[in-house]
C-alpha positions in Angstrom: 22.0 -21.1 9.2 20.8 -17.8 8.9 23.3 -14.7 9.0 22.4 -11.2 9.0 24.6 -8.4 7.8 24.8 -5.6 10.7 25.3 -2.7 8.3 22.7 -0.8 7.1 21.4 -1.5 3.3 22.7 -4.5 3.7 21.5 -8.2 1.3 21.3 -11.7 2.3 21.5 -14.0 -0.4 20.4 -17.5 -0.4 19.2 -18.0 3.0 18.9 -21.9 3.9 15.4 -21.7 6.1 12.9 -24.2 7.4 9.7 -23.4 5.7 6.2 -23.9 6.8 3.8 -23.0 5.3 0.7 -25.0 3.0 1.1 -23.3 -0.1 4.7 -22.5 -0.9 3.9 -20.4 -4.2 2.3 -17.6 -2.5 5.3 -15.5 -1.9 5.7 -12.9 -4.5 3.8 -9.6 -3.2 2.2 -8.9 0.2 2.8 -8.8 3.8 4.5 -11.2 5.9 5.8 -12.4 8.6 9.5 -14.4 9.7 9.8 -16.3 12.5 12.9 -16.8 13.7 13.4 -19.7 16.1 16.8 -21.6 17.2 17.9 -20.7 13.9 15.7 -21.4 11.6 12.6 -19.2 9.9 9.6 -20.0 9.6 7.6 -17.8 7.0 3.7 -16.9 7.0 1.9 -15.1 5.0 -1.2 -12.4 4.8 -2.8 -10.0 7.2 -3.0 -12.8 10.0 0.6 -13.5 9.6 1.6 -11.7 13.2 -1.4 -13.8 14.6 0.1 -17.5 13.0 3.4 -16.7 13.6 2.4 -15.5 17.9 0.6 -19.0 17.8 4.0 -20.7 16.3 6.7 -18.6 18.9 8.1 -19.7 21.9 10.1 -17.5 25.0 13.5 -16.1 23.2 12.4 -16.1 19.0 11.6 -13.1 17.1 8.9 -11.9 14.6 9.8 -9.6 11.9 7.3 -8.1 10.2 7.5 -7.0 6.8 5.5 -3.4 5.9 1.9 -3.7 5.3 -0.8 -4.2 7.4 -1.5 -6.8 10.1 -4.5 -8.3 12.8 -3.1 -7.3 16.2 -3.2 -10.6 18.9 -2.1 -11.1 22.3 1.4 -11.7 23.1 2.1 -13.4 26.3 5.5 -14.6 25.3 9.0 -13.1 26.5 9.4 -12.7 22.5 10.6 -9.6 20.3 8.7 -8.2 18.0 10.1 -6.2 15.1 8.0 -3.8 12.3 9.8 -2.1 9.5 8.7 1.7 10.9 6.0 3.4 13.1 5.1 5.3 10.2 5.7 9.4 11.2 6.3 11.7 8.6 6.1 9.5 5.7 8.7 7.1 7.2 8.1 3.2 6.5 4.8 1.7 8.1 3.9 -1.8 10.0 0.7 -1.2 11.1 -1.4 -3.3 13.1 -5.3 -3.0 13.1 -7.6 -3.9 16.4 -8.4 -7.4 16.6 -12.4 -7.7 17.4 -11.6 -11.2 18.7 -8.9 -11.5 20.8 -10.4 -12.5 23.9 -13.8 -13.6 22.3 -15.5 -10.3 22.8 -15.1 -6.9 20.5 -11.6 -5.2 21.8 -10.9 -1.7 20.9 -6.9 -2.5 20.9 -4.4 -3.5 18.9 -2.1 -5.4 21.1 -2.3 -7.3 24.5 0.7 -8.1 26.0 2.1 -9.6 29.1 5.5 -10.3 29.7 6.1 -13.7 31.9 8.5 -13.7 35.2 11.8 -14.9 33.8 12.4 -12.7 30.7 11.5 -9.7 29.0 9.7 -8.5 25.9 10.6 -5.9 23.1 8.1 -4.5 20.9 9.7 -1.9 17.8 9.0 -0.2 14.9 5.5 -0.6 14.5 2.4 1.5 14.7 -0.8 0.4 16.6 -4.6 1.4 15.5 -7.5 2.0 18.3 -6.4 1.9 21.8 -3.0 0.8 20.6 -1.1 -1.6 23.2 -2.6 -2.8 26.4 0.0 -3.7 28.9 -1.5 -6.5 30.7 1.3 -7.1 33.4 5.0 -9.4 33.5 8.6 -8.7 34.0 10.1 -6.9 31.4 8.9 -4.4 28.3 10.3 -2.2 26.2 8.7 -0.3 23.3 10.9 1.4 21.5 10.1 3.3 18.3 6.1 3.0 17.9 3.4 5.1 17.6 0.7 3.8 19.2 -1.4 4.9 22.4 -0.8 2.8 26.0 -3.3 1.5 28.6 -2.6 -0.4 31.5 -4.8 -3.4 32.4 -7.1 -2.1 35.4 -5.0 1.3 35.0 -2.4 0.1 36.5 1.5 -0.5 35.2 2.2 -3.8 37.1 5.2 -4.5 35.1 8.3 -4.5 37.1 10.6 -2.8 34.3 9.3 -0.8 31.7 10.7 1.6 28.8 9.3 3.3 26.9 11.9 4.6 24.1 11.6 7.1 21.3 8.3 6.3 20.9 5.1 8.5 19.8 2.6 7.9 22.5 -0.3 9.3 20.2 -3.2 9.5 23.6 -2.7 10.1 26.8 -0.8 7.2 28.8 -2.8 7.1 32.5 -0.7 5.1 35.3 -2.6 6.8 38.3 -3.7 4.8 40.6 -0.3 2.6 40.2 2.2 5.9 40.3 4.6 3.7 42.3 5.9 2.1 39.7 6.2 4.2 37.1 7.1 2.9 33.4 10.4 5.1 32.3 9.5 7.4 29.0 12.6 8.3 27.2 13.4 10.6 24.6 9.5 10.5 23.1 6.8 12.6 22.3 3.6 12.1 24.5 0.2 13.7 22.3 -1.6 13.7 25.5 -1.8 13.6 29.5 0.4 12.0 31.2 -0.4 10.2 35.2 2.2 8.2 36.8 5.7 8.7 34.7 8.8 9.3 35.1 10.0 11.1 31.4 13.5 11.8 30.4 14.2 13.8 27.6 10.6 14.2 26.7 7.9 16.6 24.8 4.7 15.9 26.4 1.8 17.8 24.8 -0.7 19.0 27.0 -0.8 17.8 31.2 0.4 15.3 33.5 0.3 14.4 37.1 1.9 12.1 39.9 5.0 12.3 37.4 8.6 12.8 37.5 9.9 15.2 34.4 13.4 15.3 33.9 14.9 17.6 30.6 11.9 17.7 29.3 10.1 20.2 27.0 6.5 20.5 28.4 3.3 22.6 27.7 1.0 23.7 30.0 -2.5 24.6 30.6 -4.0 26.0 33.7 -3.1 24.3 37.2 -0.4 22.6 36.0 2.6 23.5 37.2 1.7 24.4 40.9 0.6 20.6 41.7 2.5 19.5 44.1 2.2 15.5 42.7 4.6 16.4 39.9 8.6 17.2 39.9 10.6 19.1 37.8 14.2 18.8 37.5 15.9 21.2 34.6 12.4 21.5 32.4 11.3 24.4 30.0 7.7 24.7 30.6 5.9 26.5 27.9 2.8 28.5 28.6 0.1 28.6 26.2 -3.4 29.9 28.1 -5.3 32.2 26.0 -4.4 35.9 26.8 -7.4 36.8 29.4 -5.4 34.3 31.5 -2.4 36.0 31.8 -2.7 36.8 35.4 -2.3 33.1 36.2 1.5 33.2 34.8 2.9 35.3 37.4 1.9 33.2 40.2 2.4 30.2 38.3 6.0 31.4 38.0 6.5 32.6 41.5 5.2 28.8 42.5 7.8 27.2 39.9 10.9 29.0 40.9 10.4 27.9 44.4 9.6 24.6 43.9 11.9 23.7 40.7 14.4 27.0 40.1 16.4 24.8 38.1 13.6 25.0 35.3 12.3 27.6 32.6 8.5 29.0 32.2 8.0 31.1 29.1 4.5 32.9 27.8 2.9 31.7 24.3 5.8 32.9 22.2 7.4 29.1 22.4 11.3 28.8 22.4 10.2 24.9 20.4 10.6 24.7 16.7 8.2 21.7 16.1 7.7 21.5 12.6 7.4 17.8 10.4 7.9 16.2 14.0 11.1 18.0 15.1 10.9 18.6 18.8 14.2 20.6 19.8 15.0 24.0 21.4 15.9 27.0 19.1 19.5 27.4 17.9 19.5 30.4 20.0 18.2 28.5 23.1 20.0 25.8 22.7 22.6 26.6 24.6 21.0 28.5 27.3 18.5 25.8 28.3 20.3 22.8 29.1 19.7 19.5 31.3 21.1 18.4 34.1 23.6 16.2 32.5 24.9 19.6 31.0 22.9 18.8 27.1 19.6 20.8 25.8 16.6 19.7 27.3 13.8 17.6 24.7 14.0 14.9 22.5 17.8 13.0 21.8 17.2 10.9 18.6 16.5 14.1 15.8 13.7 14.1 13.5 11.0 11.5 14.5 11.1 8.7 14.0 14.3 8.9 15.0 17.5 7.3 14.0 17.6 3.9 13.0 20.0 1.9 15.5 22.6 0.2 12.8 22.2 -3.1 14.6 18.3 -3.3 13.6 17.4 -4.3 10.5 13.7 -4.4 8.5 12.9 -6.6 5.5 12.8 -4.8 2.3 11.9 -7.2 -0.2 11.6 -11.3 0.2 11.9 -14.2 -2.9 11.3 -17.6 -2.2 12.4 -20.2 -4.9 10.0 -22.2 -6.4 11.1 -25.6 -4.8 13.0 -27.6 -2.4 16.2 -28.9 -2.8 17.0 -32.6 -3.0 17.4 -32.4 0.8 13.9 -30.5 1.6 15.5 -27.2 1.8 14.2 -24.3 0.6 16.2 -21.3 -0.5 15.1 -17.9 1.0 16.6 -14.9 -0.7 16.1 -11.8 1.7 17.1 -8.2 1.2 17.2 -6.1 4.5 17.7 -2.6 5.3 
């Protein structure tokens, strides 16, 4: 009933949908939200639109999400959830804003989620206010492409399978006390510490502990790189301690070349260009610093916030007609990008 172009700047024209909604008339401006299940869309309207349309989904439908801003909820379906952009660098914006009321009690996050045994969730494009998402446990979730902090219920990732994927983890992410199973970060930029990862392709921004770093582009402050709770495989680790500290490098060093000789240290004078969110080796290093699959160490995936896959699509302007048909149908014109 409903077909999607897979090509970028693409239109859909005349879209035969289901719609539900009281007042049909309301459509012009504004944010919203399509549910897509079996099919067939279902179309809601306003700030709580994420919140109706959660309410409305079942395990396998989808909830796109026009730009604008939205009331953050709990998901505890094996749904996906799709924004229009995480909004770095003057890129395209869903945005959802804490919820005070998810649980009947003031929350300082935007999301709850828990994926259920059976399935798997996928959460993208979208930006979270507050304490961002709270991963509350399940099977299966990937965020890809948001900017939002992460928590763990009770500090502790009990998801079997989580990715983490291009993403701007704007906080610290802390999975200490559950560094067994660590959630996989790829190819993302993580503003804070970082306790109980394993990172692939990262930038992480100040420390982290109990992790795996693997290509990865990290800085450093004091006692960082001699803890023992942390590996290194084919890193560049960039030193930034003020100047009166500069005694601490050379052991530092010595401590890194015999526990990971496969990596890179460097003083203050950073090999990174990192301007407008670009998070990739000098031309000149480039070459010199590479992974261990033989590529440059950092971010894959260019210029947060990162390339577009062609496959997913964001709505770029919605009409709805004015009436039904004589068969109750209402005609949905949709232009996606």
């Amino acid at each position: 009933m409903q077909h999607f172009c897979k090509r970028m700047f693409c239109r859909v024209m005349a879209v035969a949908v289901t719609f539900i909604l009281s007042v049909a008339t309301a459509f012009a401006q504004g944010q919203y939200a399509l549910l897509t299940h079996e099919g067939q869309t279902t179309v809601f309207r306003g700030a709580d639109a994420l919140i109706n349309a959660n309410n409305a989904a079942t395990d396998g439908d989808l909830i796109t999400l026009s730009e604008g801003q939205f009331t953050g909820t709990g998901i505890y379906k094996n749904i996906t959830l799709r924004g229009s952009g995480m909004g770095v660098n003057g890129g395209k914006t869903t945005r959802l804003t804490v919820n005070d009321d998810i649980n009947g009690q003031y929350e300082y996050f935007s999301l709850r989620v828990s994926s259920p045994d059976g399935g798997g969730m996928l959460i993208e494009d979208i930006s979270c206010d507050g304490e961002g998402i709270v991963i509350q446990g399940g099977n299966r979730i990937d965020l890809v492409r948001c900017n939002t902090a992460v928590r763990f219920g009770a500090d502790i990732n009990s998801v079997q399978d989580m990715r983490i994927i291009n993403c701007f983890i704007n906080s610290s992410i802390d999975n200490s006390r559950g560094s067994d199973n660590k959630p996989q970060i790829i190819g993302s930029v993580i503003d804070g510490n970082a306790s109980g990862v394993q990172a692939v392709n990262c930038v992480l921004e100040k420390k982290g502990d109990k992790s795996v770093f693997v290509n990865c582009i990290l800085t450093k402050d004091r006692y960082f790189s001699s803890r023992k709770d942390i590996t290194y495989d084919h890193c560049v680790i960039i030193y930034e301690l003020d100047e009166s500290y500069d005694n601490y490098f050379d052991s530092d060093y010595a401590d890194l070349q015999e526990h990971a000789p496969d990596c890179k240290m460097f003083k203050k004078a950073t090999p990174v260009f990192k301007e407008a969110g670009f998070y990739n080796l000098l031309d000149e290093n480039a070459t010199e610093w590479l992974g261990n699959d033989g590529t440059q160490v950092g971010i894959y995936g260019g210029n947060l916030p990162f390339d577009r896959a062609s496959n997913v699509l964001s709505i770029k302007t919605l009409k709805v007609a004015d009436k039904t048909d004589p068969e109750g149908i209402l005609k949905l014109e949709v232009e996606i990008e």
